[in-house]
C-alpha positions in Angstrom: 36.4 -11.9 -5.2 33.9 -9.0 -5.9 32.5 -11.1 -8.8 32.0 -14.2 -7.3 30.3 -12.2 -4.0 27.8 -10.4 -6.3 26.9 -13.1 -7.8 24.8 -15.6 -5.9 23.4 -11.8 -4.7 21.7 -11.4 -8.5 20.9 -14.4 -8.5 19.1 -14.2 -5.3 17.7 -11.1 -6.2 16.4 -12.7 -9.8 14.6 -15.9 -7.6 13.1 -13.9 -5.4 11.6 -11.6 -7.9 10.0 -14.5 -9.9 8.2 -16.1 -6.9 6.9 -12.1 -5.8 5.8 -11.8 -9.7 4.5 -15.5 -9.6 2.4 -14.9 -6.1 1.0 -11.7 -7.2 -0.4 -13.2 -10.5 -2.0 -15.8 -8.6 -3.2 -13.5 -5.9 -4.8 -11.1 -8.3 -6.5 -14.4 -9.7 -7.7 -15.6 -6.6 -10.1 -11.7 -6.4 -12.7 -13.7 -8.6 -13.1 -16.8 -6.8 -13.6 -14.8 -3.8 -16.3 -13.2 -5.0 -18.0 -15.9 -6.6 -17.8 -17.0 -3.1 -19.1 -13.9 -1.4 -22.1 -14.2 -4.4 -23.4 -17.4 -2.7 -24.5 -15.5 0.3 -26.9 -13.2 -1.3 -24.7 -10.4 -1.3 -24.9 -7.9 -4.5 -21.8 -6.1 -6.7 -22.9 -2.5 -4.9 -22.7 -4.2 -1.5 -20.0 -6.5 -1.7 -17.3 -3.9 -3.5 -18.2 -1.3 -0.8 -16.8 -3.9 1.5 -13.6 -4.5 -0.6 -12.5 -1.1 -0.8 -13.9 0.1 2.9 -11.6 -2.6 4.3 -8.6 -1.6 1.5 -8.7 1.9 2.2 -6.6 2.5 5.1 -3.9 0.0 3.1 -4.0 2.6 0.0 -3.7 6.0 2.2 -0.3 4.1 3.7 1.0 3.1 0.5 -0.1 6.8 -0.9 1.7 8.5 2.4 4.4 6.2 2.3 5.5 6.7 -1.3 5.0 10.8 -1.2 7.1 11.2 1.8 9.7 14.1 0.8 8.4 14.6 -2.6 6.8 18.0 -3.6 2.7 18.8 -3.4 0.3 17.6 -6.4 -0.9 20.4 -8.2 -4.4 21.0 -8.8 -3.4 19.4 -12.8 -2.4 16.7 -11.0 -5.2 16.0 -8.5 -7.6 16.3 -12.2 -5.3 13.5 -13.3 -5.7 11.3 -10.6 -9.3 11.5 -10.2 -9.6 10.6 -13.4 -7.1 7.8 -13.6 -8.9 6.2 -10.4 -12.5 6.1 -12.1 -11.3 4.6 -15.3 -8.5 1.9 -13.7 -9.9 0.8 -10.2 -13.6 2.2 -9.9 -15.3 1.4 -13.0 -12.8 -1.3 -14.0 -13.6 -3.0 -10.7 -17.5 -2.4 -10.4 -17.5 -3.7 -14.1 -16.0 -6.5 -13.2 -17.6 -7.7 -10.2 -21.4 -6.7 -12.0 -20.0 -9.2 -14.6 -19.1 -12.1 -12.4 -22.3 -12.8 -11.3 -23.1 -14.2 -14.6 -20.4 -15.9 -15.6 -17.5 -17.9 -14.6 -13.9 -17.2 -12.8 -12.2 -18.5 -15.7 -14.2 -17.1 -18.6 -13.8 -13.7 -16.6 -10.0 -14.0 -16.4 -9.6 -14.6 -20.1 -11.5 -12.1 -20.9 -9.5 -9.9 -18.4 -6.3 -11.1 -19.7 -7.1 -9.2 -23.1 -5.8 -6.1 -21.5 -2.9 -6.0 -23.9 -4.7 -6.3 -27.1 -7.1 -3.9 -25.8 -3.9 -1.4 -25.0 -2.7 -2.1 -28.8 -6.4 -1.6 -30.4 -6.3 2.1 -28.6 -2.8 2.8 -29.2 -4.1 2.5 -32.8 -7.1 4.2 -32.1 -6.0 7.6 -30.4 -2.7 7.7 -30.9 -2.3 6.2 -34.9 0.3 4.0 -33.8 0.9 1.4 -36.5 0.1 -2.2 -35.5 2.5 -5.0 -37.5 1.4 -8.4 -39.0 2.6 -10.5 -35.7 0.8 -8.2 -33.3 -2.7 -9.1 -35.9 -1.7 -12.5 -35.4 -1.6 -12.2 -31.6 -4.5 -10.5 -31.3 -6.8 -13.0 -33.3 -5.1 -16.1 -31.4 -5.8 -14.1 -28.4 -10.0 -13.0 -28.9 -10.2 -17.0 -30.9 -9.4 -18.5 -27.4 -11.8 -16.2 -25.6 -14.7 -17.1 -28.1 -14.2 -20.7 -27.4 -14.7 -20.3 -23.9 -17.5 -18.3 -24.0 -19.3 -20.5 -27.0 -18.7 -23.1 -24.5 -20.3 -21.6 -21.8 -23.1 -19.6 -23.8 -24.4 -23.1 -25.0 -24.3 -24.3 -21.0 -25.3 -21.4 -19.1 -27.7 -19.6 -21.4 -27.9 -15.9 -22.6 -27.3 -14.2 -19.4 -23.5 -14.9 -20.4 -23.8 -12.5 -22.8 -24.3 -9.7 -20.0 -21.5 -11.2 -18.0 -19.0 -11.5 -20.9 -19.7 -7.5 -22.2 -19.6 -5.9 -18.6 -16.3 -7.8 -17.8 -15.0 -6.8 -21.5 -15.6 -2.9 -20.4 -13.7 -3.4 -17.5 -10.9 -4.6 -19.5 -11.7 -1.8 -21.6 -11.8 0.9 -18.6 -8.1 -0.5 -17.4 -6.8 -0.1 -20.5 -7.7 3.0 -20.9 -5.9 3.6 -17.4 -2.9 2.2 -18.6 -2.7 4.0 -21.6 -2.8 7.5 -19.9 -1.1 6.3 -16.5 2.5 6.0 -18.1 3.3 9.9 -18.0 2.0 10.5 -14.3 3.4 7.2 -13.2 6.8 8.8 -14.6 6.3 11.5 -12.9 5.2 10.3 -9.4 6.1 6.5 -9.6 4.0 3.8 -9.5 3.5 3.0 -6.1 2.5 6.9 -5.0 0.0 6.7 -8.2 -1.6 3.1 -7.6 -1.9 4.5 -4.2 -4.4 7.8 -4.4 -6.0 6.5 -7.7 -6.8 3.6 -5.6 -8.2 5.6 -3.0 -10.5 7.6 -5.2 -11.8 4.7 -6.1 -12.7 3.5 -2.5 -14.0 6.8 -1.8 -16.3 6.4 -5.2 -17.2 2.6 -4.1 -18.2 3.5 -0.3 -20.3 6.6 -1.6 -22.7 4.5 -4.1 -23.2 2.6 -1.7 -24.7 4.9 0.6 -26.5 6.6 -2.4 -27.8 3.2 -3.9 -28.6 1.4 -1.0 -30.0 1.6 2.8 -27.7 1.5 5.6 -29.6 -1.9 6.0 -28.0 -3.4 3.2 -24.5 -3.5 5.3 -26.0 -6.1 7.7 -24.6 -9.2 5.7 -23.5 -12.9 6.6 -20.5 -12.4 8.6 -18.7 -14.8 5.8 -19.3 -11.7 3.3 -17.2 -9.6 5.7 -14.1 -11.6 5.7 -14.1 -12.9 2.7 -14.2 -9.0 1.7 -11.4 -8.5 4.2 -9.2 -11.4 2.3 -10.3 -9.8 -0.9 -9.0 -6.5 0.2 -5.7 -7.4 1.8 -4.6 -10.8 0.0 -6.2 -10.2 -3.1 -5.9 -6.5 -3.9 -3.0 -4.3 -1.8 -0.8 -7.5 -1.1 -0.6 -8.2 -5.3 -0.2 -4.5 -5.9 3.0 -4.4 -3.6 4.1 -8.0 -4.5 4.6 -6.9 -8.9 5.5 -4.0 -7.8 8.9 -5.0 -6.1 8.8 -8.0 -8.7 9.5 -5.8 -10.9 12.3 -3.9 -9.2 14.0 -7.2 -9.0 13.2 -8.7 -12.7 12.1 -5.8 -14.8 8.4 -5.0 -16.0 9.3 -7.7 -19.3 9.7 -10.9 -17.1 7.0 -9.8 -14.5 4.8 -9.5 -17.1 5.8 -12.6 -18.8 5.3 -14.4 -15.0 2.4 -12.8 -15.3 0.3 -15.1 -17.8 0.4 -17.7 -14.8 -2.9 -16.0 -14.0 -5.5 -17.8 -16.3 -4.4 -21.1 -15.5 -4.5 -20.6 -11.5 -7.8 -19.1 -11.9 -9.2 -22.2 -14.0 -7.5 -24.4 -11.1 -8.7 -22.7 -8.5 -12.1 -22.1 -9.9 -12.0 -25.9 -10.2 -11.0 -26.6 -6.9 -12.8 -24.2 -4.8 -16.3 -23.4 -6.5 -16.7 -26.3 -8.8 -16.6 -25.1 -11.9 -16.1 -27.5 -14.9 -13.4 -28.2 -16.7 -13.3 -29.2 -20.5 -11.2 -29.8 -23.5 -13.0 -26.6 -24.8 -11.8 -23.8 -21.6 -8.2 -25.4 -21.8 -7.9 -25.3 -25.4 -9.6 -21.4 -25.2 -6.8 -20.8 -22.3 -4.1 -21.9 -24.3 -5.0 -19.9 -27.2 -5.4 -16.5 -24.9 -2.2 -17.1 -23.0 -0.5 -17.9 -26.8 -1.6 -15.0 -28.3 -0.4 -12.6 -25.2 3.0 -14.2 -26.0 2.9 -13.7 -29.2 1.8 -10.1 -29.2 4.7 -9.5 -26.5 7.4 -11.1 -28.7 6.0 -8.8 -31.8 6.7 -6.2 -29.2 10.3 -6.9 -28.2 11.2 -7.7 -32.4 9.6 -3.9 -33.0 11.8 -2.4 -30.2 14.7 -4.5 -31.8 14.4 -3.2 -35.2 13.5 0.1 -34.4 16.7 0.6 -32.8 
């Protein structure tokens, strides 16, 4: 009786998780086409990612209050740590990023995004000697062969000015992953929701500030479609994914979510598609399969690492 009760309960439970983990990949995918949306009305990166973060602000200090409720003070260590955290992960990451996709397309920018775990490995090597196996090589040169393709493709299309685009989005990846690599103590330590929260807000703070340092107050008067596509960008796009892996993960475990996760790619290559036009050839789906192979291939040389170190 007990079994058979619990069981359509897991199972629920299991469902439910993969549709959160499959809506918050595509929601985090649907941030570029929004602002290659936002682009068209003569908006610029300083601008339009004061506007993202001014509207997600209030959203962040909610999920930061909520999560520390009952839990002890942050002590001035602490508050170092997460000043830091938020200008690597979510202020330079994200200024990066949307300086970058002004030159180059949603697609190209979400493969090169999708490195993230490569990146992780190349610094896990770097700073921490860890030793990197044949498979993860493998992965890793399936993985930057795909991205390569892509960008040949679009370098031969759209000119030089890709170049710019392809190496600021590349340090973004490279400023998250360096976030990720010295979030996983703190996020121990505070969990992951209270930590996405404040980092986040530092880097709303940081966002709203260089705008008012870097532009007129002027510059704030923008086509009203700016403003709520900024508003989707902040809520849909940004806070709603954040909260959606999050209890994904609860459900499924970080392996699966992740896993769900490489949905991503190919919903921004629809989308971008769909919505802004962008073309589509053999070359950006062949580059797309190769990224999204190699990310599986470098988390299977994971899980047989884990398998035979035990």
């Amino acid at each position: 009786m007990t079994a058979a009760a619990t069981t359509p309960k897991a199972h629920g439970s299991s469902a439910s998780g993969l549709a959160l983990a499959l809506l918050g990949s595509i929601a985090f995918s649907g941030k570029a086409i929004i602002v290659k949306l936002a682009y068209r009305h003569g908006v610029d990166a300083v601008t339009l990612i004061m506007y993202r973060m001014l509207f997600a602000l209030p959203l962040f200090a909610l999920m930061a209050w909520w999560a520390g409720r009952g839990k002890p003070p942050m002590s001035r260590r602490d508050w170092l740590g997460i000043i830091g955290l938020g200008i690597s992960g979510y202020y330079l990451a994200s200024y990066l990023d949307f300086l970058g996709l002004q030159y180059i397309t949603a697609s190209l920018e979400r493969l090169i995004l999708y490195l993230n775990p490569t990146l992780v490995l190349v610094l896990g090597v770097l700073l921490f000697k860890q030793k990197v196996t044949g498979r993860q090589l493998v992965a890793v040169a399936v993985s930057y062969s795909g991205v390569l393709l892509v960008f040949g493709q679009e370098a031969n299309f759209q000119g030089s000015h890709v170049m710019l685009g392809a190496t600021l989005v590349f340090a973004s990846a490279v400023s998250y992953a360096v976030y990720l690599v010295y979030s996983g103590e703190m996020v121990r330590r505070f969990g992951s929701l209270r930590l996405v929260g404040w980092a986040s807000l530092v880097a709303c703070v940081l966002c709203i500030a260089q705008f008012v340092l870097l532009r007129p107050l002027s510059a704030a008067l923008v086509a009203p479609e700016v403003v709520w596509l900024s508003v989707l960008n902040a809520t849909l796009c940004t806070v709603a994914p954040v909260l959606m892996v999050m209890m994904a993960i609860e459900r499924i475990g970080a392996t699966l979510a992740a896993q769900t996760g490489l949905v991503g790619p190919l919903s921004t290559l629809i989308m971008g598609v769909l919505i802004l036009g962008e073309p589509v050839t053999p070359w950006i789906v062949a580059g797309t399969a190769l990224v999204l192979a190699g990310i599986w291939l470098l988390a299977r040389a994971r899980r047989l690492a884990a398998e035979n170190g035990k």
